[in-house]
Z-matrix of the N, CA and C atoms (Angstrom, degrees):
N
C 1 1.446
C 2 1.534 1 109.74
N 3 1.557 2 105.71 1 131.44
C 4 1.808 3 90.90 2 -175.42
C 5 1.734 4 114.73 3 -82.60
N 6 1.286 5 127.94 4 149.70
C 7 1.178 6 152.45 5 -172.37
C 8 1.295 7 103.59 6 -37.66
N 9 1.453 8 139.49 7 128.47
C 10 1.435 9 136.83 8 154.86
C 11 1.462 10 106.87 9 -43.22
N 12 1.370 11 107.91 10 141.04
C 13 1.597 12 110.29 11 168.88
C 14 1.327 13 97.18 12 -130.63
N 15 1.127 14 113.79 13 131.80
C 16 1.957 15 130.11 14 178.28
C 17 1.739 16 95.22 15 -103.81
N 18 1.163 17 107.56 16 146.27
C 19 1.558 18 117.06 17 -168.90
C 20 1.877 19 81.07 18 -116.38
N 21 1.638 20 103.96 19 159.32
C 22 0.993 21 109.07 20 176.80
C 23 1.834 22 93.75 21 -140.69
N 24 1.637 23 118.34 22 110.52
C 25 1.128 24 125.56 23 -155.85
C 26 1.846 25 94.52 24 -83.15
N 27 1.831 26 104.43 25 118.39
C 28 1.399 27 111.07 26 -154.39
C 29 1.995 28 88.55 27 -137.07
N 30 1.490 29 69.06 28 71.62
C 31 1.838 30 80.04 29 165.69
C 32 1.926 31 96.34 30 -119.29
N 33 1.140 32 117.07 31 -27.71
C 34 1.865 33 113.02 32 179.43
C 35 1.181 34 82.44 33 -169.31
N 36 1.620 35 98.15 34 154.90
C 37 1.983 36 113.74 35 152.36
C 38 1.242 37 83.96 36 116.58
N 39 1.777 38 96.78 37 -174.97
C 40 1.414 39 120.31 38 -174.93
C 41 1.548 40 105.87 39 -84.99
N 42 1.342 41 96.60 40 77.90
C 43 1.919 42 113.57 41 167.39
C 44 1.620 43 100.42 42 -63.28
N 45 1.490 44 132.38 43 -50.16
C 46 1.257 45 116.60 44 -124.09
C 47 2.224 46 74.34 45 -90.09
N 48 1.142 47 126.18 46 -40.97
C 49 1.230 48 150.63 47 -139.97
C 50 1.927 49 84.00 48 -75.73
N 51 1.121 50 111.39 49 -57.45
C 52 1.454 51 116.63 50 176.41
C 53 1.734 52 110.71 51 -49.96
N 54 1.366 53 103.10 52 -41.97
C 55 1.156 54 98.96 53 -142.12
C 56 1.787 55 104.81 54 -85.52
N 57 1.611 56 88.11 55 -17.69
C 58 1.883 57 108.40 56 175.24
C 59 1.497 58 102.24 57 -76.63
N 60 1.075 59 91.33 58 -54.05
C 61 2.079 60 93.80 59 164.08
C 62 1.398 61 132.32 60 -6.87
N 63 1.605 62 85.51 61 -77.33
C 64 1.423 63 125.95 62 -165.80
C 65 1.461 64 96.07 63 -70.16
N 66 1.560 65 137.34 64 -60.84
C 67 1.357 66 125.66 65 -175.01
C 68 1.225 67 116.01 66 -67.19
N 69 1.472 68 135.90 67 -24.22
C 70 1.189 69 141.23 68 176.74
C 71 1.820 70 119.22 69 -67.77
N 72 1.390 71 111.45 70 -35.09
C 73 1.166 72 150.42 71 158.78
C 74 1.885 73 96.42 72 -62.58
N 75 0.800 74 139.34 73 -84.37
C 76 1.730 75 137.12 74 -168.14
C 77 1.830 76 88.17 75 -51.73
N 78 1.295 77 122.71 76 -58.67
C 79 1.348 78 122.00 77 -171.53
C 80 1.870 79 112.57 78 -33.26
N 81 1.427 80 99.54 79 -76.98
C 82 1.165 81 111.46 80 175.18
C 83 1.895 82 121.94 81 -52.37
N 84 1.245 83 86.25 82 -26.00
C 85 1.686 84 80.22 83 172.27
C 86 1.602 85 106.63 84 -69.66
N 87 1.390 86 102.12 85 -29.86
C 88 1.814 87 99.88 86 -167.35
C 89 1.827 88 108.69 87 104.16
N 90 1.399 89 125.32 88 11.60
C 91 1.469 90 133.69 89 -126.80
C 92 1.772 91 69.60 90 -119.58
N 93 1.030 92 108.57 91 146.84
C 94 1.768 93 134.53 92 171.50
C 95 1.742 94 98.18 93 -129.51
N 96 1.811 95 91.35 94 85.96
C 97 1.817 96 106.17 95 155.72
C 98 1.319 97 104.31 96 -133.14
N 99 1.787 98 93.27 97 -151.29
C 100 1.502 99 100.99 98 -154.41
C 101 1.990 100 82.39 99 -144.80
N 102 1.367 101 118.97 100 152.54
C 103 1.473 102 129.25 101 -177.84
C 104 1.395 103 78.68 102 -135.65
N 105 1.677 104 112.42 103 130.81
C 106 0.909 105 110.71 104 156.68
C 107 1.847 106 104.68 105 -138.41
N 108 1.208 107 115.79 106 -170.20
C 109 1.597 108 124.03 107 -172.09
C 110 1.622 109 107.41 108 -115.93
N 111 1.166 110 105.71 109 135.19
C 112 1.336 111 110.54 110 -158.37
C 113 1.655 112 117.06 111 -118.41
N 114 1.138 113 143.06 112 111.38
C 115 1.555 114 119.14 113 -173.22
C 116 1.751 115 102.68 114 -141.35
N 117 1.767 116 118.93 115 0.88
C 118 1.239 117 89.28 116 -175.54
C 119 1.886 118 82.61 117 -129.09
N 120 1.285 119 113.48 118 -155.62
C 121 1.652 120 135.30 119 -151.17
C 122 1.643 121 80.33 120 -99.79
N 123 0.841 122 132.22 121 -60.17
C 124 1.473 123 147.10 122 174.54
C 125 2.021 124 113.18 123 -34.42
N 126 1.534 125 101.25 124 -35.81
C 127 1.619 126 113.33 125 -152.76
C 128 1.810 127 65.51 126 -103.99
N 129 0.998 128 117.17 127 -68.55
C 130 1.574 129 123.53 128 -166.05
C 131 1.593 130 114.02 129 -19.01
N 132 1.788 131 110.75 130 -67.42
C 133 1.188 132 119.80 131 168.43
C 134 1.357 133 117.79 132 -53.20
N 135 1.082 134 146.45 133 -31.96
C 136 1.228 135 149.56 134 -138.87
C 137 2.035 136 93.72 135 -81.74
N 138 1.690 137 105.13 136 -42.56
C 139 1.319 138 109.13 137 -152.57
C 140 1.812 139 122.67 138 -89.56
N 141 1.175 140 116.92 139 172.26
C 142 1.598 141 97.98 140 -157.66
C 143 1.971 142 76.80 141 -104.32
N 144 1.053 143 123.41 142 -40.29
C 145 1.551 144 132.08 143 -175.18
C 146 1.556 145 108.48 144 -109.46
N 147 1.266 146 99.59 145 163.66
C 148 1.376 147 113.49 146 166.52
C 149 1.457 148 119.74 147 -162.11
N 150 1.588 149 101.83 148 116.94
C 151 1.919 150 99.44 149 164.74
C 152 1.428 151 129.37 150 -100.22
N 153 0.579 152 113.86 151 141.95
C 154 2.005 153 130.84 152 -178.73
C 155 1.335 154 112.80 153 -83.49
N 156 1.404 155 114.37 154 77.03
C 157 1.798 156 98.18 155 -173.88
C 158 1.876 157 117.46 156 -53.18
N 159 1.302 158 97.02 157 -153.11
C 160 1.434 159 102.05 158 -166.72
C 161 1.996 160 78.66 159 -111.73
N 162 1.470 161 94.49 160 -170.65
C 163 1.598 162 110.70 161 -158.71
C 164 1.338 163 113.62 162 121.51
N 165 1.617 164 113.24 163 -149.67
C 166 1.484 165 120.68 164 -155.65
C 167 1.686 166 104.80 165 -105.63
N 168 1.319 167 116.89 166 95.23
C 169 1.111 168 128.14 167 -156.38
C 170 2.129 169 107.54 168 -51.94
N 171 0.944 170 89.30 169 -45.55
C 172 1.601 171 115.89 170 178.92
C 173 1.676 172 110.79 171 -51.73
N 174 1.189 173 85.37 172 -64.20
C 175 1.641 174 97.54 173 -179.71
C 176 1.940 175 109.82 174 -68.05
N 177 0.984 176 109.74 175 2.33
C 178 1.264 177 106.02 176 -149.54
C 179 1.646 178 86.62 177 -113.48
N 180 1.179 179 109.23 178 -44.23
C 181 1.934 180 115.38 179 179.52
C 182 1.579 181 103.16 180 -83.59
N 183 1.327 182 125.69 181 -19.36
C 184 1.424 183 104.81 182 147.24
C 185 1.012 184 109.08 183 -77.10
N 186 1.562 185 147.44 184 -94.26
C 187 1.193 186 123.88 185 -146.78
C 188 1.313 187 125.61 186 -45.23
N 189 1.198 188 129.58 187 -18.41
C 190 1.528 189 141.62 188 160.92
C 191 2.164 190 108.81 189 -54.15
N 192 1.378 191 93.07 190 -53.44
C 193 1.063 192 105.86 191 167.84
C 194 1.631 193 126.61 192 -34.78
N 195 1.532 194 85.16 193 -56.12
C 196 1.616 195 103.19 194 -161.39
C 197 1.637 196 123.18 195 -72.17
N 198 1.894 197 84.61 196 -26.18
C 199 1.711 198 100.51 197 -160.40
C 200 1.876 199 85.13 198 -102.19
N 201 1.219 200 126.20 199 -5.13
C 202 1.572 201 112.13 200 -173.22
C 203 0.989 202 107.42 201 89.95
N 204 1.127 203 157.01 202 -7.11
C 205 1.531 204 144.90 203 -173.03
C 206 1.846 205 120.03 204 -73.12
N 207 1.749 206 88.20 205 -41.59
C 208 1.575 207 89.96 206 167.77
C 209 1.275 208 118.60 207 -46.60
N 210 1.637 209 121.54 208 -49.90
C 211 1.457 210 105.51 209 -162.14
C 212 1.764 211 108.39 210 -58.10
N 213 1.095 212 105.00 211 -41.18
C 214 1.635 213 142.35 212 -151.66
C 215 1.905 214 77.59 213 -68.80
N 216 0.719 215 125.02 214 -88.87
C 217 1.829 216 123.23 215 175.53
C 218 1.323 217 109.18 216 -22.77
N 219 1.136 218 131.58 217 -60.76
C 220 1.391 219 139.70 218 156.19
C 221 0.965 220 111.87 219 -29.40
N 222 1.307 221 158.50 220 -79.58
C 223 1.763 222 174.65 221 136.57
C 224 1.295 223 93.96 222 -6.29
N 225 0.995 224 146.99 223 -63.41
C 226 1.934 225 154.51 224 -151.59
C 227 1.699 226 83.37 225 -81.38
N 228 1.084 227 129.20 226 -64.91
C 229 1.896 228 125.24 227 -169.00
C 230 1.622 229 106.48 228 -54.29
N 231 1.453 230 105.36 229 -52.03
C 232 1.360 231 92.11 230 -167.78
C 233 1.301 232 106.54 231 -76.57
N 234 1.373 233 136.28 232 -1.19
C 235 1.630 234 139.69 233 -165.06
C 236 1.902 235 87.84 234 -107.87
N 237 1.205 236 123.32 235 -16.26
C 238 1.722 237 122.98 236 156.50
C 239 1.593 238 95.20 237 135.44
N 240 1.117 239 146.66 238 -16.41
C 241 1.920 240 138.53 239 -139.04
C 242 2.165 241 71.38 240 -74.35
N 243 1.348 242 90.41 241 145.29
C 244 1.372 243 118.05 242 157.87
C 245 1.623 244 129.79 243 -70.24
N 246 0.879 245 144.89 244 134.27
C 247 1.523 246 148.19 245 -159.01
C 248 1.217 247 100.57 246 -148.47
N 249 1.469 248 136.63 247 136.65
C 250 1.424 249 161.72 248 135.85
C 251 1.313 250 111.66 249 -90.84
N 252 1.500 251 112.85 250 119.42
C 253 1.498 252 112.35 251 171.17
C 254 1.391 253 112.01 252 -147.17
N 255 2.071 254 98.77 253 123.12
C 256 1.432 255 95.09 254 -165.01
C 257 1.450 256 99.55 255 -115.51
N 258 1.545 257 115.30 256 156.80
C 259 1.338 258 143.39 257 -162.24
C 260 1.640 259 97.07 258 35.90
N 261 1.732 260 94.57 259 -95.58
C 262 2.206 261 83.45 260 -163.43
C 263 1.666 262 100.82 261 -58.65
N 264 1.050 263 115.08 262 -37.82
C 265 1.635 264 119.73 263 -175.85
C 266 1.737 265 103.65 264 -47.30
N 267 1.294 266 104.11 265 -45.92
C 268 2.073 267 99.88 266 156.38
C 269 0.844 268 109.46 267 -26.80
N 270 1.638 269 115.49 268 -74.38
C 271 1.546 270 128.83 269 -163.67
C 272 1.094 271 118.81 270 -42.76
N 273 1.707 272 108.71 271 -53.13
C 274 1.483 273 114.77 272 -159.11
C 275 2.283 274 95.68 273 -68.64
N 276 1.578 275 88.13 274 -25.19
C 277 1.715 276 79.79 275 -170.30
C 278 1.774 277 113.56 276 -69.96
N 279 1.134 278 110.28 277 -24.45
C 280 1.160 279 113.64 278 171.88
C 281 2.042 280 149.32 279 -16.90
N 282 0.638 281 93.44 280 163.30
C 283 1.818 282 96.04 281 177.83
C 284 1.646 283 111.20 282 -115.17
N 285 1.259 284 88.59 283 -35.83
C 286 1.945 285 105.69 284 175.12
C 287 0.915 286 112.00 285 -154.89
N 288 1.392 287 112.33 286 145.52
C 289 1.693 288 116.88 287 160.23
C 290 0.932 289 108.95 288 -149.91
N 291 1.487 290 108.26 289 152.83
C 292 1.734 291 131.97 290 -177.34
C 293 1.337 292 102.74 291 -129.43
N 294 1.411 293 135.79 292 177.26
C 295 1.501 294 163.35 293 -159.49
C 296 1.452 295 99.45 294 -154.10
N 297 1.710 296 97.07 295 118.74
C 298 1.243 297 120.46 296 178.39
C 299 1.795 298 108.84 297 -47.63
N 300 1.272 299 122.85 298 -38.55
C 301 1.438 300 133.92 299 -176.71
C 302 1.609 301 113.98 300 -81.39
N 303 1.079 302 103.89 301 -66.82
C 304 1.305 303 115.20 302 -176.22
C 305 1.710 304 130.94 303 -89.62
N 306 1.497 305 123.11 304 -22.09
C 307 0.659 306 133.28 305 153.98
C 308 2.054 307 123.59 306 125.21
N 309 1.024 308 97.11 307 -124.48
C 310 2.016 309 90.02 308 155.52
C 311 1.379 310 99.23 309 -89.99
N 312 1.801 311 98.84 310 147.76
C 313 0.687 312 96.94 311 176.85
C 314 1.987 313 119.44 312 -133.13
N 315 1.195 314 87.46 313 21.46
C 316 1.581 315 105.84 314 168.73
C 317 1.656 316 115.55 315 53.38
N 318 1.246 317 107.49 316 26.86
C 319 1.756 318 110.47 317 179.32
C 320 1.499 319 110.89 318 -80.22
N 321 1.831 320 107.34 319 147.40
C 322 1.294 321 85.72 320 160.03
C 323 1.775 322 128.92 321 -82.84
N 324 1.899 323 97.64 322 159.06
C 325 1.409 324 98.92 323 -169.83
C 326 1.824 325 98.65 324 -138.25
N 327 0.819 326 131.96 325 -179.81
C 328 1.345 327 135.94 326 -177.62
C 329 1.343 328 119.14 327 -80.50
N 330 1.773 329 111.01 328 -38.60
C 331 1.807 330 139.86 329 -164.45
C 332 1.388 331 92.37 330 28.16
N 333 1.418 332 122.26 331 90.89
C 334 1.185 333 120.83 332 148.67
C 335 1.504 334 126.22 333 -126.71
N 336 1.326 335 106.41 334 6.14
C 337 1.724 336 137.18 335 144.41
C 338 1.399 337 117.46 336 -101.70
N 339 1.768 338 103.40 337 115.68
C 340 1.192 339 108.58 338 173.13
C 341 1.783 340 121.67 339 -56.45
N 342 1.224 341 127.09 340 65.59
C 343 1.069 342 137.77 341 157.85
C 344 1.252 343 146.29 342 -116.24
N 345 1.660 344 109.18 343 137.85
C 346 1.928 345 98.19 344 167.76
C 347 1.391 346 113.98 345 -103.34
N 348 1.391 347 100.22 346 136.72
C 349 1.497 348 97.34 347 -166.95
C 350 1.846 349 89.07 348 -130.52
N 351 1.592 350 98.76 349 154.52
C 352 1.308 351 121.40 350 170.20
C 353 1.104 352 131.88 351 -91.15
N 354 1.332 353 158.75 352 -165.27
C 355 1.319 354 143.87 353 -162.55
C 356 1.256 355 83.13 354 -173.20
N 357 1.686 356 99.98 355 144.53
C 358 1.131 357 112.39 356 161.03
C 359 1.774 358 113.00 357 70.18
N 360 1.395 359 106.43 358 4.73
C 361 1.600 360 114.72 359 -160.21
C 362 1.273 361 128.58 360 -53.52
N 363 1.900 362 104.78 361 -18.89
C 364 1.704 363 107.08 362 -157.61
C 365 1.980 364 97.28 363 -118.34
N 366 1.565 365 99.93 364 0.33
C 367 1.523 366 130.28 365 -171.13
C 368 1.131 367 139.15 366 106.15
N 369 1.247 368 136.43 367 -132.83
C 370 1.288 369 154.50 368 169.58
C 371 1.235 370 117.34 369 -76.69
N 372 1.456 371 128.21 370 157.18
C 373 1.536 372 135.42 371 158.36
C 374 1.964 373 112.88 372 -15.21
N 375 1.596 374 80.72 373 -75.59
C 376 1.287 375 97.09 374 174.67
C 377 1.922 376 126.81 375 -34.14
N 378 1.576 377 98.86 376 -26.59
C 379 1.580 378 106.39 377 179.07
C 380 1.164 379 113.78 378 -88.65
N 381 1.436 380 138.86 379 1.41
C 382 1.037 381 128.67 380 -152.06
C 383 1.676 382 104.18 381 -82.48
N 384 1.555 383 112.61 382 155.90
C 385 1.185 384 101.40 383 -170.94
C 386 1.659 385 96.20 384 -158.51
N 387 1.678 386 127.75 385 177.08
C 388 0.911 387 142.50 386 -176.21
C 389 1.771 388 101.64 387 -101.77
N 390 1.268 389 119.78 388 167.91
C 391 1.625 390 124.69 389 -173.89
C 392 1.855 391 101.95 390 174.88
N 393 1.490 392 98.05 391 127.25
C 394 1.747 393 96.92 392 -177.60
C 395 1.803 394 78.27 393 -106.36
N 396 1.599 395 74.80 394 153.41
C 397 1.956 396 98.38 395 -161.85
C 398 1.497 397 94.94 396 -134.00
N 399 1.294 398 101.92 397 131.57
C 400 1.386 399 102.30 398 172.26
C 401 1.544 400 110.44 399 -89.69
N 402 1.531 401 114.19 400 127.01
C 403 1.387 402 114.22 401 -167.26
C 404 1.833 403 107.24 402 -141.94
N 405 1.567 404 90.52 403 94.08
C 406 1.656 405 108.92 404 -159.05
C 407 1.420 406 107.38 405 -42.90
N 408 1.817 407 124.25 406 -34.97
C 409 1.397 408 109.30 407 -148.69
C 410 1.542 409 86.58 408 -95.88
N 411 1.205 410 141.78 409 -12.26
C 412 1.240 411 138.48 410 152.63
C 413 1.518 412 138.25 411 -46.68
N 414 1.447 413 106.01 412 -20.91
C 415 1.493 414 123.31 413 -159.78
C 416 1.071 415 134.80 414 123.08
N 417 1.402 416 152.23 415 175.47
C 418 1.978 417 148.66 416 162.25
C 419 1.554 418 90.27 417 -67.07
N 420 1.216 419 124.60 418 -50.74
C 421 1.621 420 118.20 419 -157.85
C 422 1.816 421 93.57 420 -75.09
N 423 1.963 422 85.27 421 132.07
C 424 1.487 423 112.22 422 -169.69
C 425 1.522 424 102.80 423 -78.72
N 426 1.316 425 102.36 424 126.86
C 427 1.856 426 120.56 425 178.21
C 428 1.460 427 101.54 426 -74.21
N 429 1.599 428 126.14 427 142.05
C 430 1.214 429 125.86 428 151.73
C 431 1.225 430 128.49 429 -93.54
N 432 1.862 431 100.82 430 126.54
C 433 1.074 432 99.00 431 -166.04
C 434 1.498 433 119.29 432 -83.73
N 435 0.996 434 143.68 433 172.55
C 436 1.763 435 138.16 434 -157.51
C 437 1.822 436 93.13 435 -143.72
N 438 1.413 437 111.45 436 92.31
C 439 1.397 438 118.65 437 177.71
C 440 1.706 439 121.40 438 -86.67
N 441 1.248 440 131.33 439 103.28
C 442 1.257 441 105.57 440 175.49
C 443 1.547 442 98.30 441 -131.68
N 444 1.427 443 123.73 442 147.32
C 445 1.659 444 126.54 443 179.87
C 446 1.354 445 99.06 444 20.90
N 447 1.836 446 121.17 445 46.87
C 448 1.260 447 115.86 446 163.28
C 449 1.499 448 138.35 447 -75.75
N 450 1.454 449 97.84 448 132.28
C 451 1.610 450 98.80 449 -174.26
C 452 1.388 451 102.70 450 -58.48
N 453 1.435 452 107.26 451 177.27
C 454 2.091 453 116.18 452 174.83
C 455 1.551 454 91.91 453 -148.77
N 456 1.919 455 112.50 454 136.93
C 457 1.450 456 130.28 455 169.28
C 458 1.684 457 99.02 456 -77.03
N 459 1.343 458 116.42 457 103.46
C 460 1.492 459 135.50 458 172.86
C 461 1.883 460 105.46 459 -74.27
N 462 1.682 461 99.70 460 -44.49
C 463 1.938 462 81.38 461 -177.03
C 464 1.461 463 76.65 462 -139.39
N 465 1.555 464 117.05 463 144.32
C 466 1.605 465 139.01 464 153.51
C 467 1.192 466 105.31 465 -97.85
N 468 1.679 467 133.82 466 144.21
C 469 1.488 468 136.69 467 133.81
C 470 1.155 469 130.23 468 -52.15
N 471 1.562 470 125.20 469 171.05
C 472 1.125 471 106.18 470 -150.62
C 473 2.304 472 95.49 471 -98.12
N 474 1.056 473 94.16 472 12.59
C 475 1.778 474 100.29 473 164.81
C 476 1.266 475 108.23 474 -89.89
N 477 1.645 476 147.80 475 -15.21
C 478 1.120 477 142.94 476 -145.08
C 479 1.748 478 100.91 477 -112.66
N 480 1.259 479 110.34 478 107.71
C 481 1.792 480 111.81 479 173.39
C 482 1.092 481 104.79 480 -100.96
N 483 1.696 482 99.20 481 131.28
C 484 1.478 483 138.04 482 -170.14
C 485 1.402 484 114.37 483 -53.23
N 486 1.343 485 150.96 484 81.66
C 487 1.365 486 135.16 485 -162.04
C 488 1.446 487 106.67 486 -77.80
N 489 0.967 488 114.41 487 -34.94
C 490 1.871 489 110.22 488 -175.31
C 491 2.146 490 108.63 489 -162.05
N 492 0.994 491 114.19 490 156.44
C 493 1.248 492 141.00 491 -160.07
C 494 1.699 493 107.16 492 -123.37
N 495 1.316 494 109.65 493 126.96
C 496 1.703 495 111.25 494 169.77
C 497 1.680 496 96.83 495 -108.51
N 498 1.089 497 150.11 496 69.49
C 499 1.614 498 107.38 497 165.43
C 500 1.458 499 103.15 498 103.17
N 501 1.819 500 105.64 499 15.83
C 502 1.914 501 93.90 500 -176.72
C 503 1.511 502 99.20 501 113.35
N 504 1.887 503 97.23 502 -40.05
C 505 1.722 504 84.35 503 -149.85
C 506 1.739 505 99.03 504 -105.26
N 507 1.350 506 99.97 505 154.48
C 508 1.991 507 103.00 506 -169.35
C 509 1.451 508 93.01 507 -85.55
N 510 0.818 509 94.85 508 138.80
C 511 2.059 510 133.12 509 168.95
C 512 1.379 511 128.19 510 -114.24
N 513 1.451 512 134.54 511 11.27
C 514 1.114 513 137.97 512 -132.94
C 515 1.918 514 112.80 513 156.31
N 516 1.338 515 99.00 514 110.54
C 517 1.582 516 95.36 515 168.68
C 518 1.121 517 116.80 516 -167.71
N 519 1.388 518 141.98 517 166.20
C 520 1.512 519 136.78 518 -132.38
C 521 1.854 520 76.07 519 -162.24
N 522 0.827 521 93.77 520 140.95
C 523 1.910 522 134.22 521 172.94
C 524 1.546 523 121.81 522 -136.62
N 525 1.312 524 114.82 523 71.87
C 526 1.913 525 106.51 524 -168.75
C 527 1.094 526 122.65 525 61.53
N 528 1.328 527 147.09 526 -76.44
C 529 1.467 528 143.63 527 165.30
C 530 1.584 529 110.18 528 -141.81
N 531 0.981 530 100.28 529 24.67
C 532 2.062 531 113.29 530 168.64
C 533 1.349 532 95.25 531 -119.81
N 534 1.605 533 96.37 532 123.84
C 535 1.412 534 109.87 533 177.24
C 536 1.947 535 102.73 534 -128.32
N 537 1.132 536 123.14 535 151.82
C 538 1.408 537 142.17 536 -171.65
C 539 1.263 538 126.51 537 -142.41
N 540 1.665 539 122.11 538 107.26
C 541 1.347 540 128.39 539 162.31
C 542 1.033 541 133.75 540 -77.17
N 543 1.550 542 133.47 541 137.30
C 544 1.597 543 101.09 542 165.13
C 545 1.593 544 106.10 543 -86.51
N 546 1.023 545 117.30 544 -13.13
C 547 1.765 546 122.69 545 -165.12
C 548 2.125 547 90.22 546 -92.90
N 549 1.630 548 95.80 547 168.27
C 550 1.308 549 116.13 548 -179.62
C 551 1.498 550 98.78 549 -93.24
N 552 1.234 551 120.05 550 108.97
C 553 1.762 552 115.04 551 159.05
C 554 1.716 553 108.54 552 -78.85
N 555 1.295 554 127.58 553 -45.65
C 556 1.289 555 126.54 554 177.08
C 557 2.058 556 119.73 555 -49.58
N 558 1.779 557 101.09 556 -11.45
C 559 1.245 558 91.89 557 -172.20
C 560 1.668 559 115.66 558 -95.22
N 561 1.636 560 108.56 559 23.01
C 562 1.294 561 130.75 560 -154.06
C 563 1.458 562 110.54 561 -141.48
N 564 1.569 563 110.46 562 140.91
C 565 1.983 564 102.21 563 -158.97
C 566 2.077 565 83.19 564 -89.37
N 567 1.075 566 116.18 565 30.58
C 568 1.713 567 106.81 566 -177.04
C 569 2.030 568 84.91 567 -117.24
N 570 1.716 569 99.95 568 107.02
C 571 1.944 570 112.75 569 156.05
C 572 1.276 571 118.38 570 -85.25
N 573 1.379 572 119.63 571 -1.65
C 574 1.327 573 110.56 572 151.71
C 575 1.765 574 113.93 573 -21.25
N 576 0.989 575 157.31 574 -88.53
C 577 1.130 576 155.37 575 -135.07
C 578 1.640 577 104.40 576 -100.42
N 579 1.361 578 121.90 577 -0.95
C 580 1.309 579 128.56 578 162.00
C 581 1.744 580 121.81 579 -89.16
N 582 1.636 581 87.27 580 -33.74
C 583 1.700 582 100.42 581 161.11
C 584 1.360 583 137.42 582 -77.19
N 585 1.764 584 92.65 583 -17.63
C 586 1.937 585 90.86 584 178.56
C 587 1.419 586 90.55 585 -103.23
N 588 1.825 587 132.69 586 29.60
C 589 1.293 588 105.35 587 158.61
C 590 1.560 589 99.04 588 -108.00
N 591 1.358 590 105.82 589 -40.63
C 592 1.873 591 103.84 590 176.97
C 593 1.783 592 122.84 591 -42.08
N 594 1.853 593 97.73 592 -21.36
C 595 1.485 594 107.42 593 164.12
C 596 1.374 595 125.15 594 -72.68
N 597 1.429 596 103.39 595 -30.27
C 598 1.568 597 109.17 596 -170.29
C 599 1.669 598 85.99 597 -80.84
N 600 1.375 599 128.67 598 -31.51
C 601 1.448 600 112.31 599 -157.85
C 602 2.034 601 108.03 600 -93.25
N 603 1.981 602 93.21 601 -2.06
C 604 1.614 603 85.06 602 169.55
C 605 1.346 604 96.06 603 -83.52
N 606 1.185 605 110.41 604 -44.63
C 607 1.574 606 103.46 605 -166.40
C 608 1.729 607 123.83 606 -52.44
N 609 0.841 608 94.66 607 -9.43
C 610 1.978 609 113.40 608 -175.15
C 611 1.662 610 80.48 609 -95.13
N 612 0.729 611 116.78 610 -89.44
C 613 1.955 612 112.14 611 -167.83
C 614 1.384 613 112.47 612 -12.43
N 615 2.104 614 109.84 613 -53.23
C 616 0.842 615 102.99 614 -150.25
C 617 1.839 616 103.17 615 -98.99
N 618 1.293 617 113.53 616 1.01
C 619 1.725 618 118.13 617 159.75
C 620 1.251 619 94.27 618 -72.41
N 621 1.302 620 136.50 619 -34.28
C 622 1.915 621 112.69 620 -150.28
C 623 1.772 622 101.33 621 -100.91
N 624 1.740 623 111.07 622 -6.51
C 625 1.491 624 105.42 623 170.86
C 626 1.237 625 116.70 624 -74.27
């Protein structure tokens, strides 16, 4: 059987942080794949997964835009490939988004999670902060969450399960095999949350054989 390959979508953001993640994460599972970096329609198809790092959400759905890949991400989700997308990678997964300041902000995004999500929700650079989250499908032991100019899910549909909670407010949610953080798991030596996506992405392999 050939090797899972997880794409790590390396148009901006913390590519390199995902991508150390992600092999450290296959290690500990015991899992024989391949992480590779992904930026054209060509790299896109190739992969059985795909994560969306964090970065400049805006800039990131244009150049997605520009080079074709968005549509092509779009087509691969609804046909089943698994997606992780943390903080802007939220964004880009989105249904809507607004900016805590300014308001909508009309970018392109993928919406292939029924969600509205906020930007910018917890503040500025300056706010960024740490938070242990209890995150059931992970385990009892509390994940740290890694907050920076983190977005927050303001309304879920009623397909979208809640993965974790700050304070009331959702941080975390799963749509079929698209899952979305607002926090950084890659900025933390705990793959817990890199391992329950490489699961969701055997388990997709092994429905579509």
């Amino acid at each position: 059987m050939r090797k899972p390959t997880v794409g790590i979508l390396a148009l901006q953001g913390a590519i390199e942080e995902h991508t150390a993640a992600t092999e450290t994460a296959l290690d500990r599972m015991g899992l024989r794949g391949r992480v590779v970096r992904v930026k054209t329609v060509e790299e896109v198809r190739m992969v059985d997964g795909l994560i969306i790092p964090g970065g400049e959400s805006t800039t990131m759905g244009r150049l997605a835009k520009f080079n074709e890949t968005l549509q092509l991400i779009k087509e691969r989700v609804s046909h089943g490939m698994p997606v992780l997308g943390t903080c802007a990678g939220l964004i880009m997964l989105a249904r809507k988004v607004s900016d805590r300041v300014v308001g909508e902000t009309n970018q392109p995004t993928l919406g292939v999670i029924d969600v509205a999500v906020e930007r910018n929700s917890f503040g500025r650079q300056r706010e960024s902060f740490e938070a242990d989250l209890k995150i059931p499908v992970l385990g009892r032991k509390p994940f740290k969450g890694v907050f920076i100019r983190a977005p927050s899910v303001r309304e879920a549909g009623p397909d979208v399960k809640v993965l974790a909670e700050l304070n009331d407010v959702i941080v975390a949610v799963q749509q079929g095999a698209v899952i979305g953080t607002a926090f950084h798991p890659e900025l933390t030596d705990d793959t817990r949350f890199h391992e329950y996506f490489l699961g969701v992405v055997a388990q997709q392999r092994k429905t579509s054989e």
